[in-house]
Backbone as a ProteinNet text record, in pm:
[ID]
protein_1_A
[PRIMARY]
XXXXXXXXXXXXXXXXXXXXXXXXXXXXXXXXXXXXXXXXXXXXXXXXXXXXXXXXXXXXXXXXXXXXXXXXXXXXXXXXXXXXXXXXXXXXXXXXXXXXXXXXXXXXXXXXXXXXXXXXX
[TERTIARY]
964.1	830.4	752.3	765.5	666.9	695.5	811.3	839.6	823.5	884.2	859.6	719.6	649.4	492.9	417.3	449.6	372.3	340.5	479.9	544	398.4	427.6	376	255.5	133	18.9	13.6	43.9	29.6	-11.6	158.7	103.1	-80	-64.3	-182.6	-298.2	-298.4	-454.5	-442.2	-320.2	-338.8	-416.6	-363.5	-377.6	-544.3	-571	-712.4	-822	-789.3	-856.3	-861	-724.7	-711.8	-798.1	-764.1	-848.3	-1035.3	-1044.7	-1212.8	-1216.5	-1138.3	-1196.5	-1160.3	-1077.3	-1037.7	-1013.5	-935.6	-855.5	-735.8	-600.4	-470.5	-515.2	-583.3	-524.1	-633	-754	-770.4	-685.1	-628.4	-520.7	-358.5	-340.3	-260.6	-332.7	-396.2	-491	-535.2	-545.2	-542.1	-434.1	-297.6	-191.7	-148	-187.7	-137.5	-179.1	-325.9	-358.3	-329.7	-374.9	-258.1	-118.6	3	59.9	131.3	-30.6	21.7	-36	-115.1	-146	-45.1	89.5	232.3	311.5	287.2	372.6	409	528.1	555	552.2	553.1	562.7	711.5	743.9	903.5	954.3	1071.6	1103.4	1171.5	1118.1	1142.7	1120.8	1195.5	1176.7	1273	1192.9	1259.5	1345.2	1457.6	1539.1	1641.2	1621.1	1666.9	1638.4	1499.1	1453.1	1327	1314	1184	1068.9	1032.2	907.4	800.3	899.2	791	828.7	714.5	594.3	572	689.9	664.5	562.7	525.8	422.1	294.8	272.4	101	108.9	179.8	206.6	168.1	227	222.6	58.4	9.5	-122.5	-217.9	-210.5	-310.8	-312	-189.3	-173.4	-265.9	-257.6	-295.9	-469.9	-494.2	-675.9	-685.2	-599.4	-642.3	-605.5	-538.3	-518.9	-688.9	-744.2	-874.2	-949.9	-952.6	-1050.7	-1009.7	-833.9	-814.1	-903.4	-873.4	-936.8	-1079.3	-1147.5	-1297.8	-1339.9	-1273.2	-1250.5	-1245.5	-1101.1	-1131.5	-1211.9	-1270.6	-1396	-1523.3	-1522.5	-1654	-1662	-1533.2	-1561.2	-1466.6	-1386.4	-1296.3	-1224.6	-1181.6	-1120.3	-949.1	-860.8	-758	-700.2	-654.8	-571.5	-455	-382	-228	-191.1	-117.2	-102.8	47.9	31.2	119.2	249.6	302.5	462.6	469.5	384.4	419.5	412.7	323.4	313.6	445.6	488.2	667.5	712.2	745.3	829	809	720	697.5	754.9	719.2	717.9	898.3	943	1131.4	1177.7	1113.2	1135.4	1143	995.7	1008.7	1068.6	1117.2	1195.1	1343.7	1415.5	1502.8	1531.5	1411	1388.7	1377.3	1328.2	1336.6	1471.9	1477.2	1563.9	1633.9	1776.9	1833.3	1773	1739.2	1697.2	1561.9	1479.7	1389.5	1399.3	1519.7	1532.8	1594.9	1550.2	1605.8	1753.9	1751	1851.1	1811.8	1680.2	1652.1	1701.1	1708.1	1772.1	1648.2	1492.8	1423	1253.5	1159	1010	1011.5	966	899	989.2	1128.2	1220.1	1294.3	1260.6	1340.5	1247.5	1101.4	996.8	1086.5	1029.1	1069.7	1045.7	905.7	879.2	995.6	1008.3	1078.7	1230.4	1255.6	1399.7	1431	1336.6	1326.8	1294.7	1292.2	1254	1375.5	1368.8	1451.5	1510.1	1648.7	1678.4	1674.4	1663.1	1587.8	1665.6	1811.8	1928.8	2024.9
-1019.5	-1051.6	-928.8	-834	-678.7	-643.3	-658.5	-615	-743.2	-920.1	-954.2	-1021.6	-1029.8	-1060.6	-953.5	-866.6	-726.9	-663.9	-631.2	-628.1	-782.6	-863.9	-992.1	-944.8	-936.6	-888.1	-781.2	-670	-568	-561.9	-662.7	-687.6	-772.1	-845.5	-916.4	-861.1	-767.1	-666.4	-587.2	-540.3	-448.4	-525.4	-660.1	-765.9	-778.1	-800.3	-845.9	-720	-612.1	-543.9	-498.5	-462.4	-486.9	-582.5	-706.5	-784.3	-789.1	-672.3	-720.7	-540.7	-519.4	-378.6	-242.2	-265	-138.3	-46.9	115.4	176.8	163.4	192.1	194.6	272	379.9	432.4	343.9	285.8	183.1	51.9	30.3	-104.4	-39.4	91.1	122.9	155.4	191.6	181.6	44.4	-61	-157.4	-226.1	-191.7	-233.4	-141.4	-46.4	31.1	18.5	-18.6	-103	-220.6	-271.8	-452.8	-427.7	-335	-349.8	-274	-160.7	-118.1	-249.3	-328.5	-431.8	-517.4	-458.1	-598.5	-509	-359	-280.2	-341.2	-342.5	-422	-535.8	-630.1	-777.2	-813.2	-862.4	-929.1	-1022.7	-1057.1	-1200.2	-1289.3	-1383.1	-1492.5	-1622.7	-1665.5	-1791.3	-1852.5	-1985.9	-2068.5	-2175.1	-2207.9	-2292	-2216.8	-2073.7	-1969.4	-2021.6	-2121.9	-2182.2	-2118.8	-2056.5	-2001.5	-2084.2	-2111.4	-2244.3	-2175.3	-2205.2	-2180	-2048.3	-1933.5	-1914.5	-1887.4	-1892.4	-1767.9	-1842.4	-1952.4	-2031.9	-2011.7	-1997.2	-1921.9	-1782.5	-1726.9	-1591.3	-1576.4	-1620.5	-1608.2	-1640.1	-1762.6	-1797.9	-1674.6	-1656.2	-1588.3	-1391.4	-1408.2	-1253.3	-1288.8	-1384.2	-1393.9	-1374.6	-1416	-1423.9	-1256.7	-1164.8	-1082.3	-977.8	-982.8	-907.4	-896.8	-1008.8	-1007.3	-938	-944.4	-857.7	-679.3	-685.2	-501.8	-485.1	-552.8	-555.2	-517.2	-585.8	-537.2	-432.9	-420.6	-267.3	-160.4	-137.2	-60.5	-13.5	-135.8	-156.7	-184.9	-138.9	-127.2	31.4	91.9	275.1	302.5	187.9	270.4	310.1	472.5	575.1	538.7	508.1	512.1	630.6	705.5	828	816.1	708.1	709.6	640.3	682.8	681.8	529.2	474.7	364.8	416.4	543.5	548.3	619.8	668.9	716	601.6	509.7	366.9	261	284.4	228.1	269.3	432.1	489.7	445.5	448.1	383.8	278.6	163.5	52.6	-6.1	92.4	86.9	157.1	268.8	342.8	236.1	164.4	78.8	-16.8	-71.3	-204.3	-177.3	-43.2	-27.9	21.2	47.1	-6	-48.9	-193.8	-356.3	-408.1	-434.4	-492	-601.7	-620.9	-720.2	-868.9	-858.6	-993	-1024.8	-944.4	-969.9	-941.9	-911.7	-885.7	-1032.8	-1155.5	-1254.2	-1347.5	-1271	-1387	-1501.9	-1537.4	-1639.8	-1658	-1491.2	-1427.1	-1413.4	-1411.2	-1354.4	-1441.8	-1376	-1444.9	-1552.5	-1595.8	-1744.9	-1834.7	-1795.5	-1875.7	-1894.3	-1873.4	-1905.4	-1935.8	-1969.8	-2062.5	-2209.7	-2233.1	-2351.4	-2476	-2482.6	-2563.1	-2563.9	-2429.8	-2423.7	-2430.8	-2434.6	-2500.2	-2585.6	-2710.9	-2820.8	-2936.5	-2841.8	-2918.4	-2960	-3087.1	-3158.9	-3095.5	-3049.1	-2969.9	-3051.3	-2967.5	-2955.4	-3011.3	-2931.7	-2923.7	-3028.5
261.5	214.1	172.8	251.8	167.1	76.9	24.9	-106	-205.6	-194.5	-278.4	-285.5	-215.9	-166.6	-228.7	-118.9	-161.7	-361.4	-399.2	-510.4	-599.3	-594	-673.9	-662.7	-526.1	-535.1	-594.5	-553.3	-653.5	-810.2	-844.2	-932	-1029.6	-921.5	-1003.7	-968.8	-870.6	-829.2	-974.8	-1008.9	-1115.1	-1254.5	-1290.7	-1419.7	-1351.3	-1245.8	-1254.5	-1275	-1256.4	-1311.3	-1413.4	-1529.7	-1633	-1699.9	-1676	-1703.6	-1717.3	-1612.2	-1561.4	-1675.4	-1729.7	-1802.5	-1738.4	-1652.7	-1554	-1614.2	-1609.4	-1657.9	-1597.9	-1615.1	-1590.9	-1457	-1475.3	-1313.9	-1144	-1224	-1137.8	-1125.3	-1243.6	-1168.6	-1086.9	-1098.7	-1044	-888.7	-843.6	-739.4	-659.2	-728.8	-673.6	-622.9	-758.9	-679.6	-551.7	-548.3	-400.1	-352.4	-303.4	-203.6	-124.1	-215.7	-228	-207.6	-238.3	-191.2	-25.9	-8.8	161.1	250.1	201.6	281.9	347.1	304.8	261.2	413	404.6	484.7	560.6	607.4	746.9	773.8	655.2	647.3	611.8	791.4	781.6	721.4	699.2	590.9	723.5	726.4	802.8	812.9	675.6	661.3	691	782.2	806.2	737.7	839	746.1	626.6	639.6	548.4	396.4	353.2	263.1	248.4	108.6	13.3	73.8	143.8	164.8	276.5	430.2	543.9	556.2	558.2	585.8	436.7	329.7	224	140.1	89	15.5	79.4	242.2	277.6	260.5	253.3	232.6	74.4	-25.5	-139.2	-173.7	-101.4	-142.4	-148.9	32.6	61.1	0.6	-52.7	-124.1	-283	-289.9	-390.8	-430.1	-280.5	-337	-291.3	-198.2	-164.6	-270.5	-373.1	-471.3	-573.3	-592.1	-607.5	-535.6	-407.4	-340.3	-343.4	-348.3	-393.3	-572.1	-639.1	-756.6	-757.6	-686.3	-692.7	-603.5	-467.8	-414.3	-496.3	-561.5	-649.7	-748.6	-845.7	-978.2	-870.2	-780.8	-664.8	-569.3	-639.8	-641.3	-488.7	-435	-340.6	-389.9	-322.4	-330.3	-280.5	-329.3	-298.4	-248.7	-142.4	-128.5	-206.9	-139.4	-149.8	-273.3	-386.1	-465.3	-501.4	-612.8	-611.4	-593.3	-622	-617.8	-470.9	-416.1	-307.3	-207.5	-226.7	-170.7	-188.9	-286.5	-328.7	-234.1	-247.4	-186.5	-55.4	76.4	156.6	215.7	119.6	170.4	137.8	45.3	61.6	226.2	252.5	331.4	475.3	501.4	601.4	595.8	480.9	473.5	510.9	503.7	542.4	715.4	744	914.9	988.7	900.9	984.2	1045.3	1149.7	1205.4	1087.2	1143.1	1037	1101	1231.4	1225.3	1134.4	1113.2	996.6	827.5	792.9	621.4	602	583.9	516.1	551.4	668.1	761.4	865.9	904.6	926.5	1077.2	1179.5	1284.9	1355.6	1302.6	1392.5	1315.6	1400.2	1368.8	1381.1	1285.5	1266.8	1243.3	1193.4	1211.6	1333.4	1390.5	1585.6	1649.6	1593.7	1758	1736.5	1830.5	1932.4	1798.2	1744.5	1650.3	1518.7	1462.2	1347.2	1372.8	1471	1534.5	1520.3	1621.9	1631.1	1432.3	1371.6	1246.1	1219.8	1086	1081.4	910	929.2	863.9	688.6	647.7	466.7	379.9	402.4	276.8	307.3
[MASK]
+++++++++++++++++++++++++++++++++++++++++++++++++++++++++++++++++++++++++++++++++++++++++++++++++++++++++++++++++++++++++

């Protein structure tokens, strides 16, 4: 999820400021924001199916790419720069345990509830 969550917001913090008249290096600023917000967001969907948690995940990245958008076109100072923010957020993704990269081994896919569901496929 930090990368393809993260990655998607990014992107659209960058388009909405574009959009609102930005310059390139404020929508690159917004996406690095928007996307250290993602740091450390495990993949654990249940059912090893695109759905639970990744569709509230996707939502709620979505309105918050708006709010990096106007952060930025509202004069915050980004330090950390979008490629050093890449670089990063590869860096931690290759530190996540394998039960959290997309095997459906750990989080939210092993409570008691998402167990007990009645399987999908």
């Amino acid at each position: 999820c930090q990368v393809e969550i993260g990655a998607a917001g990014a992107m659209g913090a960058g388009a909405v400021v574009e959009a609102a008249g930005g310059s390139a290096r404020q929508a690159a600023d917004a996406g690095a924001i928007m996307f250290q917000n993602a740091m450390g967001l495990v993949c654990d969907l249940v059912q090893a199916i695109v759905e639970i948690p990744c569709h509230t995940r996707n939502g709620s990245f979505a309105s918050q790419a708006f709010i990096c958008a106007d952060m930025i076109l509202g004069g915050y100072y980004n330090a950390v720069h979008i490629d050093d923010t890449v670089d990063a957020v590869y860096s931690s993704g290759k530190m996540l345990p394998l039960e959290l990269r997309c095997t459906s081994l750990g989080g939210m896919a092993v409570t008691p509830s998402a167990l007990s569901m009645q399987r999908k496929r």
